[in-house]
N, C-alpha and C positions, 0 to 999 in steps of 0.2 A: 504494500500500500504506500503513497507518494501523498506526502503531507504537503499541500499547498503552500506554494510561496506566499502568498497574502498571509497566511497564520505563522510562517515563521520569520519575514519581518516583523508580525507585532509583537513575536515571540522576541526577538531580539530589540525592539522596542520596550520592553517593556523589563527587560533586563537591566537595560540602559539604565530606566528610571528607577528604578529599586536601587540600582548601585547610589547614584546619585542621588537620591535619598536617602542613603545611609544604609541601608535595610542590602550587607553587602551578603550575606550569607543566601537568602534566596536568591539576589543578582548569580549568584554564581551556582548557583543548583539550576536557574533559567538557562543559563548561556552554558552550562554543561550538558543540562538536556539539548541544547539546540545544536549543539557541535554532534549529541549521539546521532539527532536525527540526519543534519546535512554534514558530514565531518567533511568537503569537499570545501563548505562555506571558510574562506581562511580570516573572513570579519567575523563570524563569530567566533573564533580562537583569540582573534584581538580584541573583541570584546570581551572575551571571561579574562585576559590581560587585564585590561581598564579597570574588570572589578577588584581583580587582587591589587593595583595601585591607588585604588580607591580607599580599600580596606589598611592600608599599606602591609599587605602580604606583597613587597618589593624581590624579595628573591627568588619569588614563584613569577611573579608578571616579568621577570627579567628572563626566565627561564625558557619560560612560555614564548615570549616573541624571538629569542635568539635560538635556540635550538627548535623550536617546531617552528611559527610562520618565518620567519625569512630564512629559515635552511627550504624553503618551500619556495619563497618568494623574495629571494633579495634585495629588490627592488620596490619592497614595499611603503610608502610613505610612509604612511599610517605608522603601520611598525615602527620605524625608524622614531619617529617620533614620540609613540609612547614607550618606546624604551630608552629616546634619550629625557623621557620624564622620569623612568625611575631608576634610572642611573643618574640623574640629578638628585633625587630624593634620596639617595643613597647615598651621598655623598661620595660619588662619582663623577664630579663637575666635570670635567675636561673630556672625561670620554661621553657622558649626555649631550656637552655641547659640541663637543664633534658632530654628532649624528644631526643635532639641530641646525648647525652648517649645510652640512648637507640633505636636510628637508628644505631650508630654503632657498639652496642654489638651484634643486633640481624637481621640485616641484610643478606640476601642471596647472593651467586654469582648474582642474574638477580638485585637486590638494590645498586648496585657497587655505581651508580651515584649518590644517594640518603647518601649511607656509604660516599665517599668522600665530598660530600657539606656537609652534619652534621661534620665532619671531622676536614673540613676547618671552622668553624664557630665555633668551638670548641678551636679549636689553632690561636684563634683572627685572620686569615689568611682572613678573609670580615670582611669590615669595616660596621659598624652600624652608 
């Protein structure tokens, strides 16, 4: 059986929001069920990331984007980006903002959001 995209966007939608509501334990029971169902999706692997940076479980969200999505997809912004957030938050400045460098050299029009938070994290504009 083939779970509709429509419910696993809001499935991943609404992951999103529980993380960012604080509420990071269900976030990440959402965004682990969404990886069971599409494990092909590598946003949602980035999104159960976001939840463990949210939570600051940093050594699992650093885990997660460097050995699975960008041994997947090297060239992933996204990635790139929220791993040079919790390699910032780790007090990993120098290698975060490397990656933050290059989120914002190499960025496309569709990574705007991506180019502006490496951006902002680069010009001390978030506080660590």
């Amino acid at each position: 059986m083939r779970i509709e995209d429509e419910f696993i966007h809001k499935l991943t939608r609404s992951g999103a929001l529980a993380s960012f509501s604080g509420l990071h334990e269900k976030a990440q029971k959402i965004m682990e069920g969404v990886r069971i169902l599409r494990p092909e999706n590598i946003y949602a692997t980035i999104g159960l990331a976001v939840t463990k940076i949210n939570a600051y479980q940093l050594d699992d969200a650093i885990e997660i984007l460097q050995d699975w999505v960008l041994k997947i997809d090297p060239q992933n912004i996204s990635a790139k980006c929220y791993l040079g957030i919790a390699l910032k938050f780790s007090d990993r400045e120098d290698e975060g903002n490397e990656l933050f460098r290059e989120v914002v050299e190499s960025a496309s029009k569709e990574d705007i959001n991506e180019k502006n938070l490496a951006a902002a994290f680069l010009e001390n504009k978030v506080q660590t």
